[in-house]
N, C-alpha and C positions, 0 to 999 in steps of 0.2 A: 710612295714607290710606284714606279710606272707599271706598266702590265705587260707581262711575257708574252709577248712574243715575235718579231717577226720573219728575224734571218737565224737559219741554223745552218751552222758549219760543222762537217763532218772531219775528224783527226784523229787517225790510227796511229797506237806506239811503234814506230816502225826502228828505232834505233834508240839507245840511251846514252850518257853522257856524264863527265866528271861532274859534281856537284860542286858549287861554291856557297861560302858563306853568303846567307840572302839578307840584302841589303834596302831590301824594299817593303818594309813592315808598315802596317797599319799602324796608327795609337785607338786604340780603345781605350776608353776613358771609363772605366766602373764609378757610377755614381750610388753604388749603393752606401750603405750605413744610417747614419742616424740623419735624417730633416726634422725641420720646424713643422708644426703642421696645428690646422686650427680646423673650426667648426664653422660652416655659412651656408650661404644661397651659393643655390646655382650659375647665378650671374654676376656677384659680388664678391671682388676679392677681399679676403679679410683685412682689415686694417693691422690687426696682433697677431703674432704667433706666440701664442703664453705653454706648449706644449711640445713634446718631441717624441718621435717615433722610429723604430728600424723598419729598412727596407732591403732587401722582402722583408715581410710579416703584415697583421694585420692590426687597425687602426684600436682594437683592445688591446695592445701593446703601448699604447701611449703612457708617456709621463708628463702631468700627471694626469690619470685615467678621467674620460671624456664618461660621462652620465648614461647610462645604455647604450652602450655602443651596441647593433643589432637588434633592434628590439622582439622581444616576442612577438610571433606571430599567433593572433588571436584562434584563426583557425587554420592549422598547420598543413591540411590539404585544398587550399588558395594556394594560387599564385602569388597575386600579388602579395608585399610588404612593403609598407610607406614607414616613415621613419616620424615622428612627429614633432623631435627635436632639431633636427637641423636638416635641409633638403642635401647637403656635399660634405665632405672634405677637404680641406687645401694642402698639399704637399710642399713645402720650401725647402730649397737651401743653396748656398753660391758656391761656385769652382772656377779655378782659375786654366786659363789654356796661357799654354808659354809657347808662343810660336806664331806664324803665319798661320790663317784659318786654309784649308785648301780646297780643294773643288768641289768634294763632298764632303757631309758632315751628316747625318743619321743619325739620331734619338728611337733607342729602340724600349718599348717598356715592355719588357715579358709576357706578364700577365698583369691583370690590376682589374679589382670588383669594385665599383659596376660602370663602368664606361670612364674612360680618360679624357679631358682633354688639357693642352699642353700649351704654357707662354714661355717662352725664352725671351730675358729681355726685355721684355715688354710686347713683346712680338706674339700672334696670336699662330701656333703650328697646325693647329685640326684637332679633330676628334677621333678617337677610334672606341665605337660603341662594346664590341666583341669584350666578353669577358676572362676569357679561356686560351684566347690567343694571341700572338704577340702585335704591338703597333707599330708601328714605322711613323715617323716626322720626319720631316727633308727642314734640316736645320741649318743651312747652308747659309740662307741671310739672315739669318738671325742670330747666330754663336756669333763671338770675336775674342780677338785676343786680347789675355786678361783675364777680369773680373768678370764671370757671367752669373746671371740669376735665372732661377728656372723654377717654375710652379705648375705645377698639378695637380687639376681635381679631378676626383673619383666622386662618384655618389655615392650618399650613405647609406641605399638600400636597393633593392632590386627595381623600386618604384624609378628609379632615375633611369633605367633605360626602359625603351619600347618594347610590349609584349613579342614583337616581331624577331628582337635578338634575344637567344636564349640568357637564361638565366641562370640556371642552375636548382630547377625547381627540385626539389627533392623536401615529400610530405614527412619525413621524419626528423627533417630537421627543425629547431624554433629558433634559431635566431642565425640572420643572414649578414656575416661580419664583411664590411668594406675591409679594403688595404689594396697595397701594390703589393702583391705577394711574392713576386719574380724578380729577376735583375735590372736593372735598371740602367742603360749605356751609355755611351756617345761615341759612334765610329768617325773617325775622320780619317779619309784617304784620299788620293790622285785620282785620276782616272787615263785610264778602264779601269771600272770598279766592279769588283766581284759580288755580286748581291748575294749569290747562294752556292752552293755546290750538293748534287745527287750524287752519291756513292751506289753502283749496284753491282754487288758479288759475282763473279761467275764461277763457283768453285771448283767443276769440272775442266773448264779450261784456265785456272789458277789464273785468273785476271781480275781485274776490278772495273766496270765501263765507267765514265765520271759523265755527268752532265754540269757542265758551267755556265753559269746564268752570269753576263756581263752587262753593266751599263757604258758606253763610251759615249759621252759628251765633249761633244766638238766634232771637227773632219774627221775624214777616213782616216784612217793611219794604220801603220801597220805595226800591233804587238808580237811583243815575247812571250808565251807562257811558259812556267817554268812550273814541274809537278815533282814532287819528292814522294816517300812513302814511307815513313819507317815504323817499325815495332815500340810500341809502347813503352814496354816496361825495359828494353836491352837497349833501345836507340839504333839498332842495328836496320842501315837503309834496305829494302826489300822492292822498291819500284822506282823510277826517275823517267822522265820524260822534260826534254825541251823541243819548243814549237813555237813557229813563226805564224800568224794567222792576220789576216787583213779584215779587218773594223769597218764596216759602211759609216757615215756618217747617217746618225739614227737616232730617234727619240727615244723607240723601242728598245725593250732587251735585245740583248743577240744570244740564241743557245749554241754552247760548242761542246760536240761529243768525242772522248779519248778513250784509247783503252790502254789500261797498262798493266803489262802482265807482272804478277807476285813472285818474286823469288821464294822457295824454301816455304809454300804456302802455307799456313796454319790457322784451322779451322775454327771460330770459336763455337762455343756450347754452355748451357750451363756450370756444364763439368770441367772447363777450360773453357773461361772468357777470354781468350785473347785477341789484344788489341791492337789496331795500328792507327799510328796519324798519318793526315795528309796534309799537303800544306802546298798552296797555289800558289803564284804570284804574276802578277803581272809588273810589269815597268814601276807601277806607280800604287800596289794595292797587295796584299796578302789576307788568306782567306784557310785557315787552321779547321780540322773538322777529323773526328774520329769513327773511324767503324768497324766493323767484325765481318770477318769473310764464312757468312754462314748462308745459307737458305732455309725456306720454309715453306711448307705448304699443306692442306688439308688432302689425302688420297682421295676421291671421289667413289672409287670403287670399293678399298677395304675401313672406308670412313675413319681413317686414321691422320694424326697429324704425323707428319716425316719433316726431319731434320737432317741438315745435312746428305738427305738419298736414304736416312734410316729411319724405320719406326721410332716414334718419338710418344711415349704417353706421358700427359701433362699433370703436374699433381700440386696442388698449391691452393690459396685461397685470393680473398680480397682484398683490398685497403680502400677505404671510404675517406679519402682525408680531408674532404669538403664535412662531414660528420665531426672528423676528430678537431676540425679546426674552433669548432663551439664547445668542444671540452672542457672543463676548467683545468684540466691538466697538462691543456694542449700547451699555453705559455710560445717559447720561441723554437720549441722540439725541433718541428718542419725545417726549418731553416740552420739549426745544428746538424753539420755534415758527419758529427761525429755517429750523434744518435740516429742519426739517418741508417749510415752504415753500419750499426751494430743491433737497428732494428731487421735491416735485411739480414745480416749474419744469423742472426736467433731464428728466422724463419730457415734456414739448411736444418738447424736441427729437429726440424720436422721430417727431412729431405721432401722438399717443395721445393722445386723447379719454374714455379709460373707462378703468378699472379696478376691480379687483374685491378687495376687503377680504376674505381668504379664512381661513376657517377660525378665524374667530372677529371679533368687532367691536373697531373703533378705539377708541383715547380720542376724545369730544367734537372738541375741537380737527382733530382732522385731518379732519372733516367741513366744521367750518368754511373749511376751507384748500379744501377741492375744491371746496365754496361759491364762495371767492372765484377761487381760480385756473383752475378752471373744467376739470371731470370728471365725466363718469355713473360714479355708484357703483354695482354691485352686491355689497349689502353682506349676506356670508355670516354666518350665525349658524352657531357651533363646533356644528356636530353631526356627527360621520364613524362611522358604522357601514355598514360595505360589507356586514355579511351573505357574507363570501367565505372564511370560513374561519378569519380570522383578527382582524377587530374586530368578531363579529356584536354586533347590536343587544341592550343589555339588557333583559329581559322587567321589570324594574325603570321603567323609562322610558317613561312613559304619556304620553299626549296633552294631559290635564290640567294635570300640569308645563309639558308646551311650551307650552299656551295660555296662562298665567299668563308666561310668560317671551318669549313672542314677542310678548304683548300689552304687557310693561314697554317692550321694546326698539322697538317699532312708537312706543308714544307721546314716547317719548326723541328720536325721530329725525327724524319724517314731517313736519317744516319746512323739512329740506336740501332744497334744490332739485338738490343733487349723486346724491342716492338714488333711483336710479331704477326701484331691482329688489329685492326681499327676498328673498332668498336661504334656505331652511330647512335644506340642509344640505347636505354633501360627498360625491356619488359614492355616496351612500346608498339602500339598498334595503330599509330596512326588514325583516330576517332575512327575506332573500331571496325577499321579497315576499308573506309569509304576512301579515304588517301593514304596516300603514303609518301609525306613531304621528307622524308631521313632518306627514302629509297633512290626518291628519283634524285637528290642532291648526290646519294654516291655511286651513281650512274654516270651523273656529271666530273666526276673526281676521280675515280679510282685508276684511269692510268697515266693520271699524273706520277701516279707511284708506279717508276718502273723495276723496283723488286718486287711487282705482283703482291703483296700482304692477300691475306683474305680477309672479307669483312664478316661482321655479327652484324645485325640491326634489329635483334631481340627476334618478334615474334612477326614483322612487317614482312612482306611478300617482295621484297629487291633482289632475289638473292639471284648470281651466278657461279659455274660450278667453279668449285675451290672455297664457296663461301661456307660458313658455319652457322647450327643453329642451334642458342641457348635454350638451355634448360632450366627449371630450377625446381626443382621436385619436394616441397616444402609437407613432407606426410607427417610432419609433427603439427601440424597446425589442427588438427583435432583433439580437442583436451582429453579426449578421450582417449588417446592415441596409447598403444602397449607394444612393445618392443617386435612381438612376434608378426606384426601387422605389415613389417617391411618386405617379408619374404613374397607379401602376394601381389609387391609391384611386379609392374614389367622391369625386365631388364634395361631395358633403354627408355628409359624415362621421357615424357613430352612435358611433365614440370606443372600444367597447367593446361587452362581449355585452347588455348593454340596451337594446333597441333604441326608436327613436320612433313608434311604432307608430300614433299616433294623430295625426302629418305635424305637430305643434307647430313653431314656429318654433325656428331651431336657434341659441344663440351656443356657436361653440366660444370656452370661457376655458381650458381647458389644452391645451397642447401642445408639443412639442420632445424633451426627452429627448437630450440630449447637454451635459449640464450640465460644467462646469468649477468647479473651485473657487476663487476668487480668486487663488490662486496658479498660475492654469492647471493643474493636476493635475487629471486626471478623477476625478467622484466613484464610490465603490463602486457605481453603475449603470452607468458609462460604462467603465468603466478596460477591459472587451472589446470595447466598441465600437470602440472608438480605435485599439487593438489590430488591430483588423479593415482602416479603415479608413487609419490611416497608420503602422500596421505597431508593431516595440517600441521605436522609439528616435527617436518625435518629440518635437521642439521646445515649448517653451510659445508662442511665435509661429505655428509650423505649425498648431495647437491652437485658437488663437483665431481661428486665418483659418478654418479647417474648422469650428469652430462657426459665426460670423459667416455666411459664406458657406451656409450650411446649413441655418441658421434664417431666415435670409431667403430663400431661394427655399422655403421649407415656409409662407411669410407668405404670399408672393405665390402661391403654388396657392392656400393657401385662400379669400384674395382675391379674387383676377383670377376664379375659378367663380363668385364672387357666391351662391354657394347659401347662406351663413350670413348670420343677420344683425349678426353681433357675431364677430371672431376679437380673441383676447386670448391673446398668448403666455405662458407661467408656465416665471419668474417673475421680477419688477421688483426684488423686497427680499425675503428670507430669509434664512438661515444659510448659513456655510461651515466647515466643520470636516471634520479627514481621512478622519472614517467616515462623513460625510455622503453621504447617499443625492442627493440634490438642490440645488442652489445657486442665488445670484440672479444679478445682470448687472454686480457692481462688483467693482471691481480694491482698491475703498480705498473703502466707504460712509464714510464719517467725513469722507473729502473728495469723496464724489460723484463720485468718479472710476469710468469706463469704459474699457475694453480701446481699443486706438486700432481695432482693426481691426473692432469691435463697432460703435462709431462711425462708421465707414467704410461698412459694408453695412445694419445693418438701420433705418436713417432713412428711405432710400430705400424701403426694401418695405413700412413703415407710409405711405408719402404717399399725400394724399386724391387724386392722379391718377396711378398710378401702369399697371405693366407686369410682365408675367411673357414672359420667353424660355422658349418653349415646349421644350425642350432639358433633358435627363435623365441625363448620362454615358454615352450609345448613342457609338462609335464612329464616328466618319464620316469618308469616304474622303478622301484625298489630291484635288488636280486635277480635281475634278468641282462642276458642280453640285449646290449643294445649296439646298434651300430650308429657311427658317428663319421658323419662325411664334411669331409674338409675339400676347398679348394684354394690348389695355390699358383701364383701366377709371378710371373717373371720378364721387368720391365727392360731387362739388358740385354744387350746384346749374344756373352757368354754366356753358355747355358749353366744351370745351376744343379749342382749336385750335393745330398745331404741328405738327414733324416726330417721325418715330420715324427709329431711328440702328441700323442692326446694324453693328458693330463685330468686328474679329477682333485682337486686340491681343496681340504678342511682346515680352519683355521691355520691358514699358513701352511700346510705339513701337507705334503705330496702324497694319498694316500695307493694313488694308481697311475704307472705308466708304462703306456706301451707304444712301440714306436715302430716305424717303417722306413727303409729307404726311400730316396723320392728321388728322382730328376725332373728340371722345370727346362724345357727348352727355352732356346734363343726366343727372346718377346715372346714367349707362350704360357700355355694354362694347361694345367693337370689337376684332375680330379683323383681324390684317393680315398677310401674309407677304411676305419680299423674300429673294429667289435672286441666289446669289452665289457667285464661283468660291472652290472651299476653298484653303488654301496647298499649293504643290508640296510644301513639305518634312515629313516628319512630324516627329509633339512634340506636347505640350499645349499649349494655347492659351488665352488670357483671351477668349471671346465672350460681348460683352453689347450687349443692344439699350437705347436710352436715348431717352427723353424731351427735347425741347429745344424751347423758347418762349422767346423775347426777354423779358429782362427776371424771369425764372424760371430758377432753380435749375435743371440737369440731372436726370436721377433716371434711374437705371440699374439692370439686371438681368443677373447676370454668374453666368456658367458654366466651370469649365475644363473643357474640352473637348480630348481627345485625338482627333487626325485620323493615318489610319494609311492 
C-alpha cells in the first residue's frame, strides 16, 4: 500500500439528495475456513500438505495435530522462543475468481503470528513482519481469473521475526502458538479506490466529519462520491451526501474531508450501543464501515473520564486472550461469534461497562461485539518490558517500528465506537526510564487519530493532557497480607514504585492478587497467601467465599473513594493451569460458568450505586455501642433515593437491623453512619450494610466480623 499522503481536498455537506440503488460494489472475497497447511523451513515450500487447519485460529487447531505446536518456553521470562521442530508453517488452498481481474486486487491478512509472507500463483507478494496488525499485498499481477493458489507462511515461533518487531513477550505465558488468527480477504475493485475511511463524531453539532483516503491510478479525472448513512438496526437513512471532486493524476493517496450532518441524532453508550453504517462509493469502488456517534475524553481538572459531555465512571475488568489462547480449553472459543457474544453478555451481569483487551489486540470480531453489546475498550498493544530486571526493554526496539505498527493498528480500528483508550503498552518503563521508545512513537501517531482517544503508556513519561495513568495496586501480594490492611492505602493508588508525578488522571485496570484456578486451588502466587489466611486445610468452597468476599470489598474501597476514574479488576478471561501464576473468574469458560459464591458478592460491588461498609477485620467488642460508617456512591446521572440497612446476621438469621434514609446525588458520594448495639455473645458475624429502593434490586456490602 502506498503512503498517505499528498493532496487533500476539503468538501462540506452543503445539500443532500435522492438516494439510488448503488450499483457499484466491491467483491470481497473471504478466504477464510479451512486450508492445507504443513510444517518446514523458512525458505522451502513444502512438497505435502498431509494436514488442515481453520482460519482464523491457530495452528494447534490442526488435523491431524502437528507435535508441539508452541513449545515451552524453558525460561518464561526470556524473550526469545525458538521452535526446534520446524523453523514455519505453510498455509494452502485454491479459489476461484469468475470474472475479469480489475485494476485493484488487495490481500489483506488481519492478523497472523509471527510474520507473513505471501505467494499467489507462484508469485512472490512481500512480507509483512507485524504481528498484531493487519498486512496489505497489492495482488493485482498476480490473481487471474480462474483457478488461483495462494500460500502462506507464518513462523512457528517468536524466533522468526527480529527482536526489533514486537512479539508479544508476555512472561506468564509458556507456549507461543503461531496461526492466522484474523480474516483473511481479497478486495478487488475499480479505481478510485477507497483504501480507508475515518469516522469522527461531532455530537454537539449532530454531524459525523469523514476522512477518505483514495487511491486513483491513472489521469486526473474527475469522480462522484456518493455517502449514505443509515441506522443499523431499523435501516432507516440518517445522512446522504453526493459530491463531485477532481482526482490529480498521483501515485500518492489523495485525503478528502466531508461533513454530514445526522438526522434524529442518537448517541451511543454502553447503555444504548447504537449503531449506524456508512457506505462510500466511488464510480468504480465501495467502502462499508460502522460507528457510534459518541465522544470521549479524560477531564484534566476533575480526573474524571466524561462520555458523551457527562461523568462517565468506568467499572469492568480485563481479557488476556493472547493467555486464554494456550488454554487447553481455549479450542476454537475465540473465533465462535456465538461464544464470543455471550462471553461479553455474562460480563453485564457484573454491570461492567469497560474492559480492557490486555496485552496484546483482539481478532476484528470482538470489537465488533463491544460495538454492539456495548463496552469501552482499552485496547492494549503487546508491548511488556518492565525494565525490572527481568524483561528489560530491547535496545533493538526503536520508535520507528512502533510508529509504523501503532499507525497499522490505529487505522485498523478508530471506527469502534467501543475503543476508547490506546493503550502502548504493559507496566512499561522503558529500560527504567533512560528511553522511552512507546512514548516518542505515540508522539508520532496520535493525531492521526482525529477523535483525539487518550493514551495510557503504563508508567513511561509521553504523556499529554487528556492522557491517563495506570495503576495497578496489587496489596495482596504479601502472603501475609489480612483484609484490614487495605484501609491504610491511599486513596488513589500509584500501584507500584512509578509514580503519577504529574496528577494525570488515574484508571486503576489491575488489581486483586488472590487468584484461584478454576479448580479452586490457589495459583503459585497465592498458595502462601491462603495458607496465611485460612490456614493448610481449606476447602475449595472456603476459597471461593475468601476470594469473592475479598475482591469485592477491594472493588468497593477503590470505588466508594471515587479518586480513580476507571477501576477494572484483572482478570475476566485468561488461563488456568497448576503452575499458573494468575487465573481468570471461570469455573468452566466453555460454558461461561462462574463460582456460585463469585456470583453472589462481586455484582454488587461493580453496581452503578453502590456502598462500602466502612469495616476492616478490627475486632469489636461484645454489648457495646458501636458505630458503623458506611459509604455510598452513586454512578448515575438521577440521583438516588432509598434506605441504607446495617445488618448483623448469625447463621443465616438476621438478628439486627436498623436502617436510615439515604439520598446519593447525581455522580456523588454520601457518607452516613448508624450506631448499634453489638451481640452479647461472642463469634464471627456476617455484618453488611445494603442498599434498598422499591422496585430495585438490594446491593450489599458484607464483612465477617469477629466481636469478642
Amino acid at each position: 500500500m502506498k503512503n498517505i499522503l499528498a493532496t487533500i481536498i476539503l468538501v462540506s455537506a452543503t445539500f443532500s439528495f435522492a438516494y439510488s440503488q448503488n450499483v457499484f460494489k466491491r467483491n470481497t472475497i473471504s478466504l477464510d475456513g479451512n486450508w492445507q497447511i504443513a510444517e518446514g523451513s523458512m525458505d522451502t515450500i513444502p512438497v505435502s500438505f498431509d494436514h488442515t487447519v481453520p482460519v482464523p485460529g491457530l495452528v494447534s487447531l490442526s488435523i491431524p495435530a502437528f507435535k508441539n505446536v508452541g513449545p515451552t518456553v524453558k525460561d518464561r521470562r526470556s524473550v526469545s522462543q525458538f521452535d526446534p521442530l520446524r523453523e514455519a508453517f505453510w498455509y494452502r488452498r485454491t479459489f476461484t475468481i469468475n470474472g475479469a481481474i480489475p485494476k485493484v486486487a488487495i490481500l489483506k491478512i488481519s492478523k497472523a503470528m509471527f510474520g507473513t509472507k505471501v505467494f499467489l500463483n507462484g508469485i512472490n507478494l512481500g512480507e509483512h513482519l507485524p504481528c498484531f496488525t493487519p498486512g496489505y499485498f497489492n495482488a493485482k499481477n498476480a490473481v487471474k481469473e480462474g483457478l488461483n493458489e495462494i500460500l502462506i507462511r507464518v513462523g512457528s515461533s517468536p524466533d522468526a521475526v527480529p527482536i526489533s518487531v514486537p512479539r508479544g513477550f508476555d512472561f506468564e505465558k509458556e507456549h507461543y502458538i503461531p496461526g492466522i488468527y484474523d480474516d483473511v480477504k481479497l478486495i478487488l475493485s475499480g479505481t478510485p479506490h477507497i483504501v480507508r475511511v475515518q469516522t469522527i463524531p461531532d455530537i454537539l453539532k449532530k454531524q459525523v466529519r469523514l476522512q477518505i483516503d483514495l487511491q486513483n491510478s491513472g489521469e486526473a479525472k474527475t469522480s462522484e462520491l456518493i455517502f449514505q448513512i443509515k441506522e443499523v438496526k431499523s435501516g432507516k437513512i440518517s445522512g446522504e451526501l453526493k459530491k463531485e471532486i477532481q482526482l490529480p493524476a498521483t501515485d500518492k493517496d489523495t485525503l478528502i474531508y466531508v461533513i454530514i450532518p445526522i438526522k434524529a441524532c442518537h448517541l451511543w453508550s454502553p447503555e444504548d450501543p447504537f449503531l449506524y453504517n456508512l457506505e462510500v462509493n466511488t464510480e468504480a469502488d465501495t467502502y462499508d464501515t460502522r460507528f457510534g456517534m459518541r465522544e470521549f475524553h479524560f477531564d484534566p481538572i476533575t480526573k474524571k473520564a466524561v462520555l458523551n459531555g457527562k461523568p462517565y465512571l468506568m467499572r469492568g475488568s480485563n481479557i488476556t486472550l493472547y493467555r486464554f489462547f494456550e488454554d487447553s480449553t481455549c479450542k476454537n472459543l475465540p473465533w465462535d461469534s456465538t461464544w464470543v457474544r455471550d462471553l461479553h453478555k455474562s460480563f453485564k451481569k457484573f454491570h461492567w461497562n469497560s474492559l480492557r483487551y490486555c496485552i496484546g489486540v483482539a481478532p476484528d470480531e470482538w470489537y465488533q461485539i463491544a460495538d454492539e453489546e456495548g463496552f469501552l475498550i482499552q485496547d492494549e498493544f503487546p508491548v511488556w518490558y518492565g525494565g525490572i530486571g527481568w524483561n528489560v526493554w530491547p535496545k533493538e526496539l526503536k520508535a520507528p517500528e512502533l510508529v509504523k505498527e501503532y499507525t497499522e493498528w490505529m487505522q485498523d480500528s478508530w471506527n469502534h465506537p467501543s475503543i476508547v483508550i490506546w493503550d502502548a503498552s504493559n507496566e512499561n518503563v522503558s529500560d527504567n526510564g533512560k528511553t522511552d521508545e512507546t512514548g516518542k512513537a505515540v508522539w508520532k501517531v496520535r493525531n492521526l487519530d482525529l477523535s483525539n482517544r487518550p493514551w495510557d503508556n503504563s508508567y513511561s513519561t509521553h504523556r499529554a493532557p487528556g492522557d491517563v495513568f495506570e495503576s495497578h495496586p496489587y496489596h495482596f501480594q504479601n502472603p501475609n497480607f489480612k483484609l484490614k490492611d487495605i484501609a491504610k492505602e491511599s486513596a488513589i493508588p500509584e500501584g507500584n514504585q512509578y509514580k503519577n508525578h504529574e496528577s494525570f488522571p488515574v484508571i486503576i485496570n489491575e488489581y486483586g492478587w488472590l487468584w484461584l484456578n478454576r479448580d479452586g486451588t490457589p495459583t503459585t502466587l497465592t498458595e502462601e497467601l491462603y495458607k496465611n489466611l485460612l490456614g493448610d486445610h481449606s476447602t475449595t468452597a472456603q476459597r471461593w467465599h475468601l476470594y469473592s468476599t475479598y475482591m469485592a470489598a477491594e472493588t468497593e474501597f477503590w470505588r466508594c473513594h471515587r479518586k480513580a476514574a476507571g477501576v477494572l479488576i484483572f482478570t475476566a478471561l485468561g488461563y488456568s493451569r497448576p503452575d499458573g501464576q494468575t487465573s481468570d473468574f471461570f469455573t468452566n469458560p466453555a460454558k461461561l460458568e462462574y463460582d456460585s459464591s463469585f456470583l453472589k458478592y462481586m455484582p454488587d460491588s461493580f453496581s452503578p450505586v453502590d456502598l462500602m461498609l466502612d469495616e476492616w477485620g478490627n475486632k469489636i467488642e461484645t454489648g457495646k455501642q458501636h458505630q458503623f460508617n458506611i459509604i455510598a456512591i452513586n454512578d448515575l446521572e438521577p440521583g438516588w433515593n432509598g434506605d441504607v440497612h446495617l445488618q448483623i446476621v448469625k447463621e443465616g438469621k438476621i438478628i439486627l437491623d436498623k436502617s436510615k434514609s439515604l439520598r446519593i446525588p447525581s455522580y456523588g458520594k454520601e457518607s452516613i453512619s448508624i450506631i448499634c448495639e453489638t451481640p452479647e455473645k461472642a463469634g464471627i458475624y456476617t455484618v453488611q450494610a445494603v442498599l434498598e429502593k422499591k422496585g430495585e434490586k438490594p446491593v450489599k456490602s458484607v464483612r465477617e466480623i469477629e466481636f469478642d
